[in-house]
NUTI-802561 format. One record per residue (C-alpha): z, y, x; residue number from 1. Coordinates in pm, whole numbers, plus 50000, padded with zeros to 5 digits. Example, Ala and Ser with C-alpha at 12.3 -4.5 7.8 and 13.67 -1.06 7.14 Angstrom:
<rs>
{w 50780&v 49550&u 51230&nr 1}
{w 50714&v 49894&u 51367&nr 2}
</rs>
This chain:
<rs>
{w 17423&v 94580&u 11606&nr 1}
{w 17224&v 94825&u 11781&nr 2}
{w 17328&v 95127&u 11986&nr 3}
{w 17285&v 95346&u 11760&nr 4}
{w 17470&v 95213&u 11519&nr 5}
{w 17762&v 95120&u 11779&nr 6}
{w 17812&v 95535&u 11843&nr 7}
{w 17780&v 95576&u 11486&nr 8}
{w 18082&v 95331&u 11385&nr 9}
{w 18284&v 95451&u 11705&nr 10}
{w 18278&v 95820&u 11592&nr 11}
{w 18412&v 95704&u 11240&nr 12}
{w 18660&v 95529&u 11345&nr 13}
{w 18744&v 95817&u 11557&nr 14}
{w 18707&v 96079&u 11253&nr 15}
{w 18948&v 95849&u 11012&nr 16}
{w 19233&v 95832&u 11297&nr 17}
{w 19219&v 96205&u 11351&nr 18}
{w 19243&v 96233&u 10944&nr 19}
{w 19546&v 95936&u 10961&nr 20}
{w 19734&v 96155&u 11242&nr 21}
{w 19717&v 96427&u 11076&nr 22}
{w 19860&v 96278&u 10732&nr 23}
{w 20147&v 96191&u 10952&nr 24}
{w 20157&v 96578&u 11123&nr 25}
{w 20159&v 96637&u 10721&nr 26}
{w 20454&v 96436&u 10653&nr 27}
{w 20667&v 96547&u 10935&nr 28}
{w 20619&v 96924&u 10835&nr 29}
{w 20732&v 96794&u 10500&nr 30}
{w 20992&v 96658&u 10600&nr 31}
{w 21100&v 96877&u 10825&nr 32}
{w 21073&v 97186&u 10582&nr 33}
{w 21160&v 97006&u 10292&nr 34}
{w 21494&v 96899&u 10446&nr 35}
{w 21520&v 97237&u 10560&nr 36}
{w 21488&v 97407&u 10230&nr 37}
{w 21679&v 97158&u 10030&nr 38}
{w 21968&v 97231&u 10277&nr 39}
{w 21936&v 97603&u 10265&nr 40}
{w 21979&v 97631&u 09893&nr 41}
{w 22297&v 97429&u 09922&nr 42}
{w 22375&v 97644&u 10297&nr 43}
{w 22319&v 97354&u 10529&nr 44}
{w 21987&v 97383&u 10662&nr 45}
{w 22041&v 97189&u 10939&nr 46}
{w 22206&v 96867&u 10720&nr 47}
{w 21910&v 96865&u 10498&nr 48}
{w 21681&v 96881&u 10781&nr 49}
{w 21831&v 96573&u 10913&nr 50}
{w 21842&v 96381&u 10598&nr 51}
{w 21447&v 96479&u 10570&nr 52}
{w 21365&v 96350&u 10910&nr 53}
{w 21610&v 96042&u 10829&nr 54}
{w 21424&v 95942&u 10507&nr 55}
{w 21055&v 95948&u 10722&nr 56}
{w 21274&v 95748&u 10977&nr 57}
{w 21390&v 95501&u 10683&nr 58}
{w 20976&v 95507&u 10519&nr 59}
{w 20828&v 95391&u 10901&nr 60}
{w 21115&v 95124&u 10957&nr 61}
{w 21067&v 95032&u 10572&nr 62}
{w 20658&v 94955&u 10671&nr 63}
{w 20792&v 94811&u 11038&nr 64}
{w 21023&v 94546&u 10898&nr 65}
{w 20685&v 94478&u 10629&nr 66}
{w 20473&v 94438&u 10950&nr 67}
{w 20694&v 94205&u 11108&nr 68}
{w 20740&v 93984&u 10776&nr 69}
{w 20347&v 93984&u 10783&nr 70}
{w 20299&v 93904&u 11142&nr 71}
{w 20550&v 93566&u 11092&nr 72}
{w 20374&v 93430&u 10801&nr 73}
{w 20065&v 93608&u 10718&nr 74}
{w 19910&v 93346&u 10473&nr 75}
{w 20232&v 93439&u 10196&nr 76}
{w 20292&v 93834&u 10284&nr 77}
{w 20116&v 94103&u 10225&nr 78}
{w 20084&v 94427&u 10319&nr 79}
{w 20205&v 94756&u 10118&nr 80}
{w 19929&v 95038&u 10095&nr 81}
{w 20036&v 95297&u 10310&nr 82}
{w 19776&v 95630&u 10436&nr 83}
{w 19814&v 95765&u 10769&nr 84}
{w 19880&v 95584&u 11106&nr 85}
{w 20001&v 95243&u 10931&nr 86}
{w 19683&v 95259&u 10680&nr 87}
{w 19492&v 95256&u 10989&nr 88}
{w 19713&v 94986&u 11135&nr 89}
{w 19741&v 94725&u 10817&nr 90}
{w 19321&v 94820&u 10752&nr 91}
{w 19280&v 94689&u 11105&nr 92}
{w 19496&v 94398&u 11077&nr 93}
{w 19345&v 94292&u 10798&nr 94}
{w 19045&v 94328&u 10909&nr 95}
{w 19096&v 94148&u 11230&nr 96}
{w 19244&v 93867&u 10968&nr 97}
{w 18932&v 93822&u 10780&nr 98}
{w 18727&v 93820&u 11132&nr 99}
{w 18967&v 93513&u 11190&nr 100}
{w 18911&v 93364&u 10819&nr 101}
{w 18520&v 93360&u 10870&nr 102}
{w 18524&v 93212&u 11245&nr 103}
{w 18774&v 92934&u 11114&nr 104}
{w 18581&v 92845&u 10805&nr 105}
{w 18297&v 92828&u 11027&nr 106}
{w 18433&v 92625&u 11308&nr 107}
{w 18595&v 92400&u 11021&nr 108}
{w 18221&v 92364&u 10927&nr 109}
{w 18108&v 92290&u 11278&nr 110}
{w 18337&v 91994&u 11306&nr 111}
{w 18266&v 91874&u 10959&nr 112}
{w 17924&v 91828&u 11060&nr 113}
{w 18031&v 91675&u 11440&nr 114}
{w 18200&v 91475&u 11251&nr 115}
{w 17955&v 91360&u 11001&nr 116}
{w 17671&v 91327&u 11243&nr 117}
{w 17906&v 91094&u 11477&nr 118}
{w 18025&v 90880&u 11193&nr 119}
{w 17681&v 90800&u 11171&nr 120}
{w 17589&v 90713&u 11503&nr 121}
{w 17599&v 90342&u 11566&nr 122}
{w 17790&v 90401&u 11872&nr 123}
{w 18152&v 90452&u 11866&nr 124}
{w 18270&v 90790&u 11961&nr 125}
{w 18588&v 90831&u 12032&nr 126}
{w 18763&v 91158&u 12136&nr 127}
{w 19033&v 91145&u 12405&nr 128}
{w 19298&v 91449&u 12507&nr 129}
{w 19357&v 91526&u 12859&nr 130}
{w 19637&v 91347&u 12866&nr 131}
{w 19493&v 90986&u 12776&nr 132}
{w 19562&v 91031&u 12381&nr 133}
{w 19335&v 90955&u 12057&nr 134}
{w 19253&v 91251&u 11874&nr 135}
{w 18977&v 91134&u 11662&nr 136}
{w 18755&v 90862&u 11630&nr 137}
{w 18434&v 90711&u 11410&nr 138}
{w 18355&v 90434&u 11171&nr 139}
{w 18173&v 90280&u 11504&nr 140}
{w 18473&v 90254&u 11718&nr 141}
{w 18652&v 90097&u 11429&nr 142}
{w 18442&v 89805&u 11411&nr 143}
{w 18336&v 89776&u 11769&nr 144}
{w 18710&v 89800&u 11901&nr 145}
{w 18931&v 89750&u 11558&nr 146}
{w 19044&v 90105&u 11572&nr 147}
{w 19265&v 90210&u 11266&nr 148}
{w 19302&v 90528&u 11119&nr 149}
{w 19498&v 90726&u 11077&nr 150}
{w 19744&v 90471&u 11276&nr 151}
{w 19609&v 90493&u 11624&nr 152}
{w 19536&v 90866&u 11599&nr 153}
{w 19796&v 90950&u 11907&nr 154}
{w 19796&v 90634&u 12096&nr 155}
{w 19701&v 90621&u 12445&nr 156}
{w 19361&v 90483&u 12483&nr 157}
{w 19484&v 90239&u 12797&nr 158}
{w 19694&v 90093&u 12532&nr 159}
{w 19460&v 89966&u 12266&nr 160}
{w 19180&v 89866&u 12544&nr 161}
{w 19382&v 89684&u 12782&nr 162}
{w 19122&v 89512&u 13033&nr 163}
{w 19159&v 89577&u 13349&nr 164}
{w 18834&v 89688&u 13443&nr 165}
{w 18843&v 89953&u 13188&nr 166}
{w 19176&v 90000&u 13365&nr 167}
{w 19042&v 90033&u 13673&nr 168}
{w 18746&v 90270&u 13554&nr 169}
{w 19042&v 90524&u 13402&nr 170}
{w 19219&v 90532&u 13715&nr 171}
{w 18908&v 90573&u 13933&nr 172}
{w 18784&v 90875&u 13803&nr 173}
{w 18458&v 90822&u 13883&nr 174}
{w 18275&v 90883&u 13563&nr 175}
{w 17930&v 90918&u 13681&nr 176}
{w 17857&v 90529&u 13561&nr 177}
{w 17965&v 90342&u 13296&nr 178}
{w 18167&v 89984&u 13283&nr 179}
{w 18082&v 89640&u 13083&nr 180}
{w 18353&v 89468&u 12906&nr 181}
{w 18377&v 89224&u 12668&nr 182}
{w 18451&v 89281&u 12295&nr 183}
{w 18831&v 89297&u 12213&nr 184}
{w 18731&v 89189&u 11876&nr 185}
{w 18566&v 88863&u 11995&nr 186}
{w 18470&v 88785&u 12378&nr 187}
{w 18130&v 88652&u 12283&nr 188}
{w 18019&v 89034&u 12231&nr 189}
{w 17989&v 89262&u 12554&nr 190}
{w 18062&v 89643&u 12525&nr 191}
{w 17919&v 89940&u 12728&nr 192}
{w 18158&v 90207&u 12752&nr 193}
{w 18132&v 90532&u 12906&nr 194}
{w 18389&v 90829&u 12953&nr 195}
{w 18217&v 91180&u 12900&nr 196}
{w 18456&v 91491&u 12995&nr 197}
{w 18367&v 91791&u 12850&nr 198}
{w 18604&v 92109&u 12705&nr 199}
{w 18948&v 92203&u 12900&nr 200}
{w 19048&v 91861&u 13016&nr 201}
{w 18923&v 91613&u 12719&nr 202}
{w 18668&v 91345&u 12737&nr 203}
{w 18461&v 91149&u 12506&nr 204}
{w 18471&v 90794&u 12449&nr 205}
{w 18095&v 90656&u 12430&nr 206}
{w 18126&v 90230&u 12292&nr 207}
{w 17826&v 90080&u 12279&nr 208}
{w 17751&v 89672&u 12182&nr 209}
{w 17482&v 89592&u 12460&nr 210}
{w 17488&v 89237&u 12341&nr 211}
{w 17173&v 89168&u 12227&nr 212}
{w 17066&v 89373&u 12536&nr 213}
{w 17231&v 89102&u 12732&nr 214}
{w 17073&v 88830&u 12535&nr 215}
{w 16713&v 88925&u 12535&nr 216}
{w 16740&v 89009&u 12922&nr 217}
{w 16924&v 88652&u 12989&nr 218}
{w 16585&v 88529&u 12783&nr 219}
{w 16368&v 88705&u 12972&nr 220}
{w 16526&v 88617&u 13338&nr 221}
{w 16531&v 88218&u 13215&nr 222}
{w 16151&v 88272&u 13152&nr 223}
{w 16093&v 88384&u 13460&nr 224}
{w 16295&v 88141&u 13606&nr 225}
{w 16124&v 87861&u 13428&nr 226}
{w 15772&v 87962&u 13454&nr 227}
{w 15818&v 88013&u 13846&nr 228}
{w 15995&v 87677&u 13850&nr 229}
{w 15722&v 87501&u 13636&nr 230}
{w 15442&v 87689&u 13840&nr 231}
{w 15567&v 87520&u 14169&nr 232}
{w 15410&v 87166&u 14060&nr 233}
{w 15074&v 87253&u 13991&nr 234}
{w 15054&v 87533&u 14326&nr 235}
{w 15170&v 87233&u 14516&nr 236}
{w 14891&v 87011&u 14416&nr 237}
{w 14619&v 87315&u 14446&nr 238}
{w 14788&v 87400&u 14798&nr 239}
{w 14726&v 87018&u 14921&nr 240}
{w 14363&v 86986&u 14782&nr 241}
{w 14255&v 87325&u 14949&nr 242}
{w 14446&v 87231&u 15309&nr 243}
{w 14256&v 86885&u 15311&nr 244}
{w 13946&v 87094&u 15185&nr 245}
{w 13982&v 87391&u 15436&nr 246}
{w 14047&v 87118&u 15756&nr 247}
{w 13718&v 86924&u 15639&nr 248}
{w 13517&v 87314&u 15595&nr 249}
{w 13636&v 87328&u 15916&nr 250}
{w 13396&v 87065&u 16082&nr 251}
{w 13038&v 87181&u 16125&nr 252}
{w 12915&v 86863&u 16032&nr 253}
{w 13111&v 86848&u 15675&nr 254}
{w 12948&v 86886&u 15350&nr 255}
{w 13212&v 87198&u 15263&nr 256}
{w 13134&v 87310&u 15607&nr 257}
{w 12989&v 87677&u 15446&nr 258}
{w 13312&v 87700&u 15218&nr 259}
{w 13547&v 87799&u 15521&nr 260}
{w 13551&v 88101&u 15427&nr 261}
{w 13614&v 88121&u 15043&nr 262}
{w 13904&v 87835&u 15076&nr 263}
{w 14039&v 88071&u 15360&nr 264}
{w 14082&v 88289&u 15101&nr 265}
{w 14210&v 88042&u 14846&nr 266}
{w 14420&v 87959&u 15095&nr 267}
{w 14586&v 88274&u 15182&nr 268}
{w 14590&v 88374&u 14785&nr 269}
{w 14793&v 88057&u 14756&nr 270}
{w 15030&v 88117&u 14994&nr 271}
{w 15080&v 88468&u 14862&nr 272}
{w 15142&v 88288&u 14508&nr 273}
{w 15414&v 88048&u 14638&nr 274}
{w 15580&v 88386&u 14805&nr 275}
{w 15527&v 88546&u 14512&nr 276}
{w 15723&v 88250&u 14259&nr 277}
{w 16031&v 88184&u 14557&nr 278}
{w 16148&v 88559&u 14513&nr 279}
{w 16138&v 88514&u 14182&nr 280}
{w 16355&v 88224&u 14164&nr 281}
{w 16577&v 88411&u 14407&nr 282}
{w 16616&v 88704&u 14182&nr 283}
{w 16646&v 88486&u 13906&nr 284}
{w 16922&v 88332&u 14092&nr 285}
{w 17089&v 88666&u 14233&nr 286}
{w 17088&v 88794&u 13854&nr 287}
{w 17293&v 88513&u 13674&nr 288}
{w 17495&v 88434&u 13993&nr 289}
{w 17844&v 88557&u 13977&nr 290}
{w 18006&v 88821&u 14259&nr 291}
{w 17985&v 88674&u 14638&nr 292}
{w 18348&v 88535&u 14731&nr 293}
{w 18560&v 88685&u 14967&nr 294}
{w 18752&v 88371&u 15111&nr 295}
{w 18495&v 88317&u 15421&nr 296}
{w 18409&v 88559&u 15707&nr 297}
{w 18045&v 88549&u 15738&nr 298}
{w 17891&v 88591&u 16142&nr 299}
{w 17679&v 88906&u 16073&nr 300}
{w 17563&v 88926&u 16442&nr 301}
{w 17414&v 88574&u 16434&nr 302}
{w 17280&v 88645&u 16075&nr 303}
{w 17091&v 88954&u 16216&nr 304}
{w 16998&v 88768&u 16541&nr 305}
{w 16794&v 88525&u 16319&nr 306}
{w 16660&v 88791&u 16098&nr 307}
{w 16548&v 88980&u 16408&nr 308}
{w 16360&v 88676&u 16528&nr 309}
{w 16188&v 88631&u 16191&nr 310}
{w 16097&v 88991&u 16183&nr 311}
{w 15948&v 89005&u 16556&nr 312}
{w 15764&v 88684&u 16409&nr 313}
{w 15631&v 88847&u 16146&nr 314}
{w 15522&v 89195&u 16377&nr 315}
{w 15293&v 88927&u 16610&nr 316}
{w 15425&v 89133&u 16909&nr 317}
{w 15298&v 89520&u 16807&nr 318}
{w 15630&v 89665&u 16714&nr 319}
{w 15931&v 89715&u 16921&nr 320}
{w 16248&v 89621&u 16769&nr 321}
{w 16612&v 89788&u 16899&nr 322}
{w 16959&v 89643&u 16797&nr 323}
{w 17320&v 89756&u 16785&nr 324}
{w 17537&v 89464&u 16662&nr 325}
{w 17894&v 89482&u 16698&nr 326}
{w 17946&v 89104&u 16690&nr 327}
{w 18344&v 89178&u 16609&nr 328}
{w 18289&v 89279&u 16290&nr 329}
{w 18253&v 88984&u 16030&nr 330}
{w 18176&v 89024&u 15639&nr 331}
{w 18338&v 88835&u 15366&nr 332}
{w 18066&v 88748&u 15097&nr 333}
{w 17779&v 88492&u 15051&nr 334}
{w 17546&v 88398&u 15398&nr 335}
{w 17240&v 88317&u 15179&nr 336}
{w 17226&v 88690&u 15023&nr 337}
{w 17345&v 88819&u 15320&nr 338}
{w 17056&v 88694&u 15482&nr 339}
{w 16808&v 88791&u 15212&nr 340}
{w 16942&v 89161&u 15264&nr 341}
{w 16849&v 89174&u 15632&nr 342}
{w 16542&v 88998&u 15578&nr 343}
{w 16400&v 89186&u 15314&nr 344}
{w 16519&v 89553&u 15502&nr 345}
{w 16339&v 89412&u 15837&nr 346}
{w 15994&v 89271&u 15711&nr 347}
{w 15955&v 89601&u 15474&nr 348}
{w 16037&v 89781&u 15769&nr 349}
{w 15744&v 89578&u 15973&nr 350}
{w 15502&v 89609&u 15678&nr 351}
{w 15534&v 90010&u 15661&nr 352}
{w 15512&v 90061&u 16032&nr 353}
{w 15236&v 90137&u 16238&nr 354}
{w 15162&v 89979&u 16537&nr 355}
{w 15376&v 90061&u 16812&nr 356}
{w 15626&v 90146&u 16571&nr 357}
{w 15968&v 90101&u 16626&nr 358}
{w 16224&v 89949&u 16457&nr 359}
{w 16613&v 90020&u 16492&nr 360}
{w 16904&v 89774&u 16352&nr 361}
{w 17262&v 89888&u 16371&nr 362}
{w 17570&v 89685&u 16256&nr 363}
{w 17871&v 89826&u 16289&nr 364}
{w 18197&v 90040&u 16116&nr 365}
{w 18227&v 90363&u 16007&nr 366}
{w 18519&v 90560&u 15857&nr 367}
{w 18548&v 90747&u 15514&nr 368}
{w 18843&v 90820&u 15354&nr 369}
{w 19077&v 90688&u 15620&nr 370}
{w 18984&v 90357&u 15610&nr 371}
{w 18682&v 90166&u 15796&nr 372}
{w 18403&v 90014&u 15597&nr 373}
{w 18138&v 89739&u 15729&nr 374}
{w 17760&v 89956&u 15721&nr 375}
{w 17416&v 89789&u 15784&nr 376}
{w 17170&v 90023&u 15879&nr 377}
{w 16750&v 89959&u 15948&nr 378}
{w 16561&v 90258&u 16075&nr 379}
{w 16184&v 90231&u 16043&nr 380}
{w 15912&v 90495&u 16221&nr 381}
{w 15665&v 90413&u 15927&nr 382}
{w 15434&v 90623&u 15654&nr 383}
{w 15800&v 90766&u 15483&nr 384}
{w 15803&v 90779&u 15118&nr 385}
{w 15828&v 91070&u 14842&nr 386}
{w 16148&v 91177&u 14774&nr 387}
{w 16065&v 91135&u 14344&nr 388}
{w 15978&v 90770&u 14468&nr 389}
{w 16287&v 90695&u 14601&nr 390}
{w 16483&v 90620&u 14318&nr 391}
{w 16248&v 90402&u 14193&nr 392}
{w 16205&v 90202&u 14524&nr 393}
{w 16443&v 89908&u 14375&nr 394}
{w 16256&v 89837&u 14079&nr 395}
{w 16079&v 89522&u 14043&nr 396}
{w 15697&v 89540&u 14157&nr 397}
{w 15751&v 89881&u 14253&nr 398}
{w 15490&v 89950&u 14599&nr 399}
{w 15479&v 90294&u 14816&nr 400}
{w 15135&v 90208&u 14904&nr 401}
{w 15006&v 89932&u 14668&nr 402}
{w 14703&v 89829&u 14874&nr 403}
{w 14907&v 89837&u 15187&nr 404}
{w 15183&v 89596&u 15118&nr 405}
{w 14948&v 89345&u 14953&nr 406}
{w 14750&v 89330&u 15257&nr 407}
{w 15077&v 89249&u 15406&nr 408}
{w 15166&v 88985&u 15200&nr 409}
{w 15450&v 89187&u 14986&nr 410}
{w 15515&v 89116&u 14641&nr 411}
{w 15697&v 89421&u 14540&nr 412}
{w 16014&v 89213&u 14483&nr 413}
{w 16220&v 89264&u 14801&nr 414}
{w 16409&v 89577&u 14759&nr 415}
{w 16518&v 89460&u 14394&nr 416}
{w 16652&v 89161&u 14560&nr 417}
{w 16829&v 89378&u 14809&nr 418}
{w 16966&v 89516&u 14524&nr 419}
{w 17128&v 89241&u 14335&nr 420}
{w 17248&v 89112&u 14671&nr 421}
{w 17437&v 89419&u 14749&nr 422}
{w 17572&v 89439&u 14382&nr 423}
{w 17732&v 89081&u 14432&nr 424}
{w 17917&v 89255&u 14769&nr 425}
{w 17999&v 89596&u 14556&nr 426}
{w 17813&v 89736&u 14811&nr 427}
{w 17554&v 90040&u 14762&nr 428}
{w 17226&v 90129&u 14952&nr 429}
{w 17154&v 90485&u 15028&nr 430}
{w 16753&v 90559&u 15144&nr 431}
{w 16671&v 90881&u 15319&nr 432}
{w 16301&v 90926&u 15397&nr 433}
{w 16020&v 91161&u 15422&nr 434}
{w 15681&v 91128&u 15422&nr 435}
{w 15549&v 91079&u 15770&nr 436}
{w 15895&v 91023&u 15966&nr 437}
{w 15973&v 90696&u 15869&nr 438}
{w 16258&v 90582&u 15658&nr 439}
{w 16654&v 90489&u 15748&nr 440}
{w 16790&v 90216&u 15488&nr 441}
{w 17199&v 90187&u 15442&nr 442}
{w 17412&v 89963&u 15338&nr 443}
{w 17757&v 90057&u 15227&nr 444}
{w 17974&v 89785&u 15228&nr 445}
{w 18364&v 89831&u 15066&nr 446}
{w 18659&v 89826&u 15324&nr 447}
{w 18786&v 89536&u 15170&nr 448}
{w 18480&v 89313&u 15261&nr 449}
{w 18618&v 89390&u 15629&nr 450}
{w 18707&v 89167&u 15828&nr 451}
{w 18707&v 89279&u 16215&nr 452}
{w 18761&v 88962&u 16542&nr 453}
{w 18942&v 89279&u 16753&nr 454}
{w 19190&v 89368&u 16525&nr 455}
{w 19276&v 88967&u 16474&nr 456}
{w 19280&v 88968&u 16865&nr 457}
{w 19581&v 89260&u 16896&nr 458}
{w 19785&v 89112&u 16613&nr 459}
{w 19772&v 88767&u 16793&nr 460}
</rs>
């Protein structure tokens, strides 16, 4: 409504409730005088003034007692017409109920057609109160988690999924990712599930079947696995041909003695092949391996000794590598993915730094939320990277600087296999970097991976 219009609809408002107090002005005057007259005529001017003034008293409680029947159960009463001050009143109550009619019907609508569009989805939907109660749910949740309505409208939702990782994914809090479980229905069928919150306190229920997901990425990682297996064979055979080949081109007196170069190159492309096919087969491995144990303490100083060594072989002498390794603290989980971790981290670290680069390693605790936590951390001085790269860094065949890491020998496969390494620990990596200062790569390892030779020590 425009201005205008606003000033116009304030003065009338104004206008009617001068008009409405003056009906009442009218009806006190009446009766006042009224009273007064009746009384004179019978010599008691005073009595009938009072019995005038008591029968306006009676007429406003009359309409006060209405108001209050109206105000308990407005849908039944109604309202008597009345001028004056309560005319104004019941107008604007009524009013005020229609207001409240219209934004019902229309919120009624609004959830009809939630409501309808979510019974559609394919995903379940299922809407929880703050306090861990069903209100509502769709067809989808019904036949992804054998939900029945209206019988488990009410229940608590820990009660009808009762896994303990969804368990543990309630009681977390930590809504920001969502948790795999299998189907309660049958255990052949996986489930995503995700809690949403939204409104004052409620969250939504987001069920998902992720089973054929599953199925075509188990395919896809037994491909791999096979073709890199299968490809081993043959790249062996080519490999042994081309070494006897390149150690004949290597006499000047040889028939192949002007192919040195080309089956140097042959050579090298080789090599970068069978590179290429092992992390494969590792990542195959790391992705249908289960989660590392925690029943043996693993020697991280000696891991990251040998890593070190590897990585200084790799530099040929032109960086210079500096270590912090608190040999006390040990890590339960698996050596062999362990060592692919601190592998990967150094020689990415050696491929993206300059010459005369240097390269920090630091093994050690660190304390968050009163407790200490194992944290592996490899500081680079190389080209940086972009922070919208970043996030992107663990994807498979991902490169900062394509040409650079294939001159290198990199295959784009490391990082990723950082990643599913760290997954198996329920550890995270954090990356800070920017372009031209180098980058710092962290491992977060959880508390309960811990296990420290000093503390053993003082309780012996």
């Amino acid at each position: 409504m425009s201005s205008p219009e606003v000033e116009d609809n304030r003065r009338t408002l104004a206008s009617d409730m001068r008009r409405a107090w003056l009906v009442e002005l009218r009806r006190l005057v009446l009766a006042i005088g009224g009273g007064w007259l009746a009384g004179y005529l019978f010599a008691a001017p005073h009595l009938g003034m009072a019995v005038g003034l008591l029968v306006l008293v009676s007429y406003h409680f009359r309409l006060l007692y209405l108001l209050a029947r109206w105000s308990l159960n407005p849908q039944r009463v109604e309202l008597p017409e009345s001028g004056g001050v309560w005319g104004e009143i019941f107008e604007g109550l009524y009013a005020t109920q229609r207001r409240a009619r219209q934004r019902k019907r229309k919120l009624a609508s609004i959830l009809a057609e939630f409501q309808a569009s979510t019974a559609a989805l394919p995903d379940g939907a299922i809407v929880v109160t703050p306090r861990g109660h069903i209100a509502w749910f769709n067809t989808a949740a019904q036949g992804l988690l054998g939900l029945r309505s209206p019988q488990d409208i009410g229940a608590r939702i820990n009660n009808l999924i009762r896994h303990p990782g969804f368990q543990r994914y309630v009681e977390q809090g930590d809504f920001s990712k969502d948790v795999q479980l299998p189907s309660p229905l049958n255990a052949q069928y996986t489930l995503n599930l995700r809690l949403i919150p939204y409104g004052n306190g409620q969250r939504l229920l987001i069920v998902r079947d992720v089973s054929e997901h599953q199925r075509l990425d188990r395919m896809r990682r037994d491909f791999v696995a096979n073709a890199s297996h299968e490809l081993r064979t043959p790249l062996t055979v080519l490999s042994g041909y081309i070494e006897m080949m390149h150690g004949e081109a290597g006499r000047s007196d040889s028939a192949l003695a002007s192919w040195g170069a080309p089956l140097g190159e042959m050579r090298g492309q080789l090599g970068r092949m069978e590179h290429l096919i092992g992390d494969l087969l590792k990542l195959a491995r790391l992705e249908s391996d289960t989660p590392a144990p925690r029943n043996e303490p693993i020697d991280m100083a000696k891991l990251l000794h040998d890593a070190l060594r590897q990585a200084e072989t790799l530099s040929r002498g032109v960086h210079r590598f500096e270590s912090e390794i608190d040999a006390d603290v040990l890590l339960y989980g698996r050596e062999s993915e362990l060592q692919s971790i601190a592998i990967n981290l150094l020689s990415n670290a050696v491929r993206y730094s300059p010459d005369g680069g240097t390269i920090q390693v630091e093994w050690r605790t660190a304390r968050a939320s009163g407790s200490d936590y194992p944290l592996l951390r490899v500081k680079d001085s190389g080209i940086g990277i972009e922070a919208d790269a970043i996030p992107r860094l663990t994807e498979r065949f991902f490169r900062v600087d394509v040409g650079r890491s294939r001159a290198t020998g990199g295959t784009g496969l490391g990082l990723a296999i950082v990643k599913h390494a760290l997954e198996h620990h329920e550890a995270e990596l954090t990356v800070e970097s920017e372009p031209g200062e180098g980058s710092v790569f962290v491992c977060h390892f959880p508390a309960y991976r811990l296990h420290q030779v000093r503390q053993q020590r003082r309780a012996g």
